[in-house]
C-alpha positions as CSV (number, residue, x, y, z in Angstrom):
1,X,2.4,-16.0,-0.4
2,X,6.3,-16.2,-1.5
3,X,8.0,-13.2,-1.4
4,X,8.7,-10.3,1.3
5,X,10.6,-6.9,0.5
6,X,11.4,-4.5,2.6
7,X,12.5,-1.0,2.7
8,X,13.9,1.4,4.7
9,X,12.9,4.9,3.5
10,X,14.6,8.3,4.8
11,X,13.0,11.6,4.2
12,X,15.5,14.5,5.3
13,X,13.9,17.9,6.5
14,X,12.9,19.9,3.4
15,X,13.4,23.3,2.9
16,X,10.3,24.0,0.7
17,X,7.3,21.8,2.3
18,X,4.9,24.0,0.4
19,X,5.9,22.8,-3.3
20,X,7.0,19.0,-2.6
21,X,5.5,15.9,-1.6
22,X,7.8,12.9,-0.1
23,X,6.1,10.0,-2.0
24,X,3.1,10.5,-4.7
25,X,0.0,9.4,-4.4
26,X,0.2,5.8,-4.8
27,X,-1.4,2.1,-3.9
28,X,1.3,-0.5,-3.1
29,X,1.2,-3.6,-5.4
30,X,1.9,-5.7,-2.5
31,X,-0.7,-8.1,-0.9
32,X,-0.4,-6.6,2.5
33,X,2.0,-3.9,3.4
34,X,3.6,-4.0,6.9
35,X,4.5,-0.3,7.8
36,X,6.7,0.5,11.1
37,X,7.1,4.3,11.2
38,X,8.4,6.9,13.4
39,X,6.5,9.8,15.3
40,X,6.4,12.4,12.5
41,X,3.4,11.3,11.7
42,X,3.8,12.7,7.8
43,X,1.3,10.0,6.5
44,X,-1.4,10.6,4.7
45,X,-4.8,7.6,2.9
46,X,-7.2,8.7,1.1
47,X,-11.0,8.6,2.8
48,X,-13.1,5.9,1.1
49,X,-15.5,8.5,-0.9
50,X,-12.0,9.0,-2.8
51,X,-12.3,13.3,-1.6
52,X,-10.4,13.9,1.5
53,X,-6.8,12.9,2.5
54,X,-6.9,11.6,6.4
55,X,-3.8,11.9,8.3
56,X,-2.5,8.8,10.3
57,X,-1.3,9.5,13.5
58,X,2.0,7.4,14.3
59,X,1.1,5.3,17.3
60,X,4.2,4.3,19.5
61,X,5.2,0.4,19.0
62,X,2.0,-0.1,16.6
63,X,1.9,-1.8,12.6
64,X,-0.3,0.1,10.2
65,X,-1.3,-2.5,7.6
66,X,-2.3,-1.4,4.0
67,X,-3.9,-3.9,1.5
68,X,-2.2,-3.6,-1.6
69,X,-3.5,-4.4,-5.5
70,X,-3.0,-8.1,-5.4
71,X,-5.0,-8.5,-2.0
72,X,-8.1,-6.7,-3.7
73,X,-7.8,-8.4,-6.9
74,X,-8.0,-12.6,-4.9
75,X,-10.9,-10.8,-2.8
76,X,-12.7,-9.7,-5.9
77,X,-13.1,-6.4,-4.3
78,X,-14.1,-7.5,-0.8
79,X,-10.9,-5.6,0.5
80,X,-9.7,-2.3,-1.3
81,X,-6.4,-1.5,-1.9
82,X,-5.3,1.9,0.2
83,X,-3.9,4.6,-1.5
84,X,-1.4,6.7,0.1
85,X,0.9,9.7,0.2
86,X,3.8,11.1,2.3
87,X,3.9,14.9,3.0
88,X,7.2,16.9,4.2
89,X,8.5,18.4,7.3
90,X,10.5,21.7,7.3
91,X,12.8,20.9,10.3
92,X,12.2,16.7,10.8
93,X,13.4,13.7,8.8
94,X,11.4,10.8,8.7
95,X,12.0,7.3,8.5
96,X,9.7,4.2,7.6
97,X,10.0,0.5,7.2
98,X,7.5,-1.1,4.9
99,X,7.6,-5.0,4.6
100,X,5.8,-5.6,1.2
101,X,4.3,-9.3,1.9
102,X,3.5,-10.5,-2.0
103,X,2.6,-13.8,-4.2
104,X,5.5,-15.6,-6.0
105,X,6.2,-13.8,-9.3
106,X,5.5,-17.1,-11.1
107,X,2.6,-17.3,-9.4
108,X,-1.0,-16.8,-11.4
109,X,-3.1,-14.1,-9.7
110,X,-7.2,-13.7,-9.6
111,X,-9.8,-13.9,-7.3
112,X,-10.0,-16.8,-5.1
113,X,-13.1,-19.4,-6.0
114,X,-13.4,-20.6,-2.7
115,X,-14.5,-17.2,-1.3
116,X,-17.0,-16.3,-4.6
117,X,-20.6,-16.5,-3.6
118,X,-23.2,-18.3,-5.7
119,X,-23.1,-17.0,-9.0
120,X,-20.8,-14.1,-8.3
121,X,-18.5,-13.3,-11.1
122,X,-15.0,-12.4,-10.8
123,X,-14.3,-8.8,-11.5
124,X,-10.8,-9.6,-12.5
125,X,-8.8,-12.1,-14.8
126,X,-6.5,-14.3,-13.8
127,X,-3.0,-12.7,-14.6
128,X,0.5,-14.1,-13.7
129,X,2.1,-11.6,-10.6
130,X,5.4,-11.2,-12.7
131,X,3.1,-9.9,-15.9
132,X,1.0,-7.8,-13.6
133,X,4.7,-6.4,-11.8
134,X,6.0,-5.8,-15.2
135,X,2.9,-3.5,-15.7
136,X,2.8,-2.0,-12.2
């Protein structure tokens, strides 16, 4: 690991929750995501069977943790990236601080050897992170 970002995100109260989302649909190209929220709870992940958003109630003091693209790709698939959204609130901001935790950018990304099982074959190629960021 070599880098760490992190934001600080502010939603104001929206006017018009019925026609806007906060933050698409999205996976975070990170390795791990770090995510300290507040109590809106406006956070939504997609179930695993990819048909059903689940909302993620804000726990005081706690750290949700999303695996992000690069993560998935070293564990050839043995963790899966977590795709996310953020909804609006009519009368509340919300804030959040993600710390994206991520591989150098010179840094050549695949899945790890040592955790490849007799015979198993890697489901991605090796590509370098700052190629793969350029893409993302």
């Amino acid at each position: 690991m070599g880098t760490m970002k992190i934001n600080i995100n502010y939603y104001p109260p929206c006017p018009n929750p019925n026609i806007t989302i906060r933050a698409h649909r999205h996976c975070d190209e990170s390795c791990i995501t770090l995510l300290f929220q507040d109590d809106t709870g406006d956070l939504y992940v997609l179930g695993t069977k990819g048909d059903n958003w689940i909302h993620v109630n804000p726990i005081k003091g706690a750290l949700e943790v999303n695996i992000g693209d690069l993560l998935q790709i070293m564990s050839n698939d043995r963790y899966k990236r977590i795709e996310h959204c953020v909804a609006v609130d009519l009368s509340r901001a919300r804030i959040s601080v993600p710390l994206f935790v991520n591989a150098n950018l010179d840094s050549v990304i695949g899945p790890f050897s040592q955790i490849m099982k007799d015979g198993e074959k890697p489901v991605y190629k090796p590509v370098l992170h700052s190629d793969y960021w350029d893409y993302f």
